[in-house]
N, C-alpha and C positions, 0 to 999 in steps of 0.2 A: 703447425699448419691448421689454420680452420678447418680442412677438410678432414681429417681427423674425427675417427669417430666415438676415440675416449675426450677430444677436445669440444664435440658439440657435446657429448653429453655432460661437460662440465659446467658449458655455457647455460645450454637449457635448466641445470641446476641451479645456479647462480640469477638467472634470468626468475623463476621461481623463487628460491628466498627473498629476493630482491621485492618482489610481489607481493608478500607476506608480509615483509616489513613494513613495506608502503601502507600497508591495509592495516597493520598495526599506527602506524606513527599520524597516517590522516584521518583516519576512522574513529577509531577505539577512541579517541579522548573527545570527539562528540559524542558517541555514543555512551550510554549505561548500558547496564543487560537487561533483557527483555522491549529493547528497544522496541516501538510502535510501529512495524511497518508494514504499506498497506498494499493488499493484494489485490490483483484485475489490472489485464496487458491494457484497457482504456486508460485507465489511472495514467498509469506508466508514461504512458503515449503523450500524455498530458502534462507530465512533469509532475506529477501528483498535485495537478488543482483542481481538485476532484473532491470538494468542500460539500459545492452545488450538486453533482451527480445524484441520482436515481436509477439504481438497478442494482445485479444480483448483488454487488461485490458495496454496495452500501451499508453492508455490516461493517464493512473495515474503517472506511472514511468519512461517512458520517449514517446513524443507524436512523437519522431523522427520515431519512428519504425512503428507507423502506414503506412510509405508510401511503405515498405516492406511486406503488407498486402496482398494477391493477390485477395480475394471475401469481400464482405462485411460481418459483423460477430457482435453481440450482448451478452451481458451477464451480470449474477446478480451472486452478491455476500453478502455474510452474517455471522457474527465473530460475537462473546459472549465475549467479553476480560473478561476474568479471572472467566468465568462463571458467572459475573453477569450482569442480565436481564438491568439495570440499561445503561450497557459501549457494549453496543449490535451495533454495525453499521452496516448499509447496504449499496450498492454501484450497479449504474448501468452503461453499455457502450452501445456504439453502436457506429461502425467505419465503414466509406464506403470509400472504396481506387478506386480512377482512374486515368490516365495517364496524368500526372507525377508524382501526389502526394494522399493524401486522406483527408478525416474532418473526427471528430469525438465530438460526446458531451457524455458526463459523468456526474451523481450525485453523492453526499457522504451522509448520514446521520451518526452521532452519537450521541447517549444521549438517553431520551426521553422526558415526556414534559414540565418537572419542569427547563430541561436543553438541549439544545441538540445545536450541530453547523453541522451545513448544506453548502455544497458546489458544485457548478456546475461550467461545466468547457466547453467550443467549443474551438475545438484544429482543426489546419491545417498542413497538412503535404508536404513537398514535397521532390522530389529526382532533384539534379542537375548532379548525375552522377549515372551510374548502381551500384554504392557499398557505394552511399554515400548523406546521406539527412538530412536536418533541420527540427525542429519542433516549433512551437508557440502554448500557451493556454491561454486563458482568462478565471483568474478562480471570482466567484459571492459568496463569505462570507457571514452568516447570521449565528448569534451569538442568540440565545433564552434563556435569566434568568427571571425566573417567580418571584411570589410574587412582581409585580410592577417596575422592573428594565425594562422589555421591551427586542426590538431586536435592534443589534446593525450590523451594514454592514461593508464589505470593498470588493475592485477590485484589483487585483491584477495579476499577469504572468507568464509565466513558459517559460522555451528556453529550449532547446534538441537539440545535436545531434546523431548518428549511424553513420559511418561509419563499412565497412568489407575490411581492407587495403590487406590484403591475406585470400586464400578459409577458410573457417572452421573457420576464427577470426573474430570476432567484438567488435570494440571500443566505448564507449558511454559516454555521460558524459550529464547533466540535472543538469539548475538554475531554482530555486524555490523563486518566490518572490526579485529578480532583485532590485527595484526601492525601498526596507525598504518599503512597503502599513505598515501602522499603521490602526485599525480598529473606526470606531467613537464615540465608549465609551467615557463616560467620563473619564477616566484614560488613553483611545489614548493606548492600547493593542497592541506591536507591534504582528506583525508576524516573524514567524522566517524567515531567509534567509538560505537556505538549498544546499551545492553542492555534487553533490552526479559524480563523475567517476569509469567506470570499465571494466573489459575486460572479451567476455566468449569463449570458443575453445569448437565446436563440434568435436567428434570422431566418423565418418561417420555416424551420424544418431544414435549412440548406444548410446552413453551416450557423456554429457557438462561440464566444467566446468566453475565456473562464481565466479568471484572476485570485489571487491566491493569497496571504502570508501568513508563515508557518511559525512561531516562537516559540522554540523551550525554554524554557525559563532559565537555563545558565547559558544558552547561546545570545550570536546577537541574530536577530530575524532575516529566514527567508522569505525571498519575494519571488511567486512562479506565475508563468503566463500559461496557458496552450488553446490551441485551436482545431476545432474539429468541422469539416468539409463534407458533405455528402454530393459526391461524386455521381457514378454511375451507377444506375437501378440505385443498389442495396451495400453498394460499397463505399466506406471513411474512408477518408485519411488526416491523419493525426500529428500533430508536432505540437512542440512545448520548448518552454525555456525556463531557467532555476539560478539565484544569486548563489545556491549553495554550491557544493563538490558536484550534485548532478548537473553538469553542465546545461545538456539542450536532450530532446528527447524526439521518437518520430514514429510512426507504426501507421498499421492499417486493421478495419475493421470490418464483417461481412459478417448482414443477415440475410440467413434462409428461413422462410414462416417464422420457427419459433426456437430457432437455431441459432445462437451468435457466437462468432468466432473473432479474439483478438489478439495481434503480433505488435509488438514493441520493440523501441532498445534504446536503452536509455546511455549519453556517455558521462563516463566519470573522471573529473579532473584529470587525478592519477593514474586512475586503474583499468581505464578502456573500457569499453562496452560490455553491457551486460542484456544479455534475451530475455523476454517476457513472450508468456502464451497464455489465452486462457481462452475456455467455451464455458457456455454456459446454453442451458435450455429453460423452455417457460414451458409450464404443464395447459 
């Protein structure tokens, strides 16, 4: 009988491996380890065309925009992929901008401690013109497989730029991993090589659009959309769409003075919904 409660607990087991596998069999063979991924519930909300953006979480998606910064500004982020505790990442920023350009350092976790890869990034920013500036990051890999395999490293970089060639446009375009870093495994793990270009048009402040395409260099290219709304007072709302496995994406966003607060959730072909949060404060 279903009702049975050695027979749920077999299902709900089964329902699980099933899950694992799924996330092995669609995931793992696009991804490499230390895969690029980028942190801030706006991102998310957006489908990640988040090329163009400017704020805290520009360290992850492209570090050109930090020098478009105007205060110094911090934030934490924190995503459940597919609801399990297991694929949980967390992420922090902190960016300070001055004349001409800004710094900023970043961490990544994800996994936890059977498995997890860890990444820290110091990024510098600068502008060579009022509408138009480069970015650099030096990012610090660290790969953890238990049961005796140990941690494995690698260094590796990031380029950025932002330009706003006319009012209300901006262009961006962000390399990931330049130089092929391979990590020190024994198997020599590359990483990917990731170009990500896009373009977004604000509509005076009320609502953006932002366009996106993403190439790694052994996939064939995503194309992402998303759009952002400013509604009432101080509150977004956010939706996106993605050629990839991330299907469509939707969230909402709210500032207070110097307070921002953002919720996401993005869906995945196979593997169902996964939550995004993040705040962030400007000093």
């Amino acid at each position: 009988m279903i009702g049975n409660p050695a027979t749920r607990f077999s299902i709900g087991m089964l329902s699980q491996v099933a899950g694992f596998f799924l996330y092995i069999i669609c995931c793992l063979p696009l991804q490499a380890g230390n895969e690029n991924y980028l942190a801030g519930a706006r991102s998310s909300a957006l489908s990640s065309a988040s090329v163009t953006l400017c704020d805290a979480w520009s360290t992850f998606y492209n570090q050109a925009g930090l020098a478009f910064l105007e205060a110094p500004v911090a934030g934490f982020h924190f995503e459940n992929k597919f609801l399990v505790k297991e694929y949980a990442m967390q992420a922090g920023t902190l960016a300070i901008p001055f004349k001409p350009g800004a710094i900023g350092v970043s961490y990544r976790f994800f996994g936890y401690s059977k498995y997890y890869e860890a990444k820290f990034g110091l990024a510098y920013a600068r502008k060579f013109a009022n509408h138009f500036a480069v970015g650099v990051q030096v990012d610090y890999f660290q790969t953890h497989i238990a049961e005796g395999f140990g941690n494995y490293n690698a260094v590796t970089a990031e380029i950025a730029i932002l330009a706003e060639p006319f009012e209300n446009v901006k262009v961006g375009a962000h390399l990931f991993n330049p130089t092929k870093v391979k990590d020190n495994a024994p198997a020599e793990e590359k990483i990917p090589v990731i170009m990500r270009i896009g373009i977004g048009y604000s509509f005076e402040e009320k609502a953006s659009l932002f366009f996106e395409t993403e190439k790694n260099i052994i996939q064939e290219p995503v194309y992402k959309g998303g759009l952002e709304i400013k509604t009432i007072g101080d509150l977004y709302f956010r939706g996106g769409f993605s050629s990839g496995y991330e299907q469509y994406s939707f969230g909402l966003g709210y500032t207070y003075k110097k307070f921002f607060a953002d919720l996401a959730f993005t869906k995945h072909f196979y593997l169902g919904f996964t939550p995004h949060v993040s705040v962030s404060f400007q000093f």
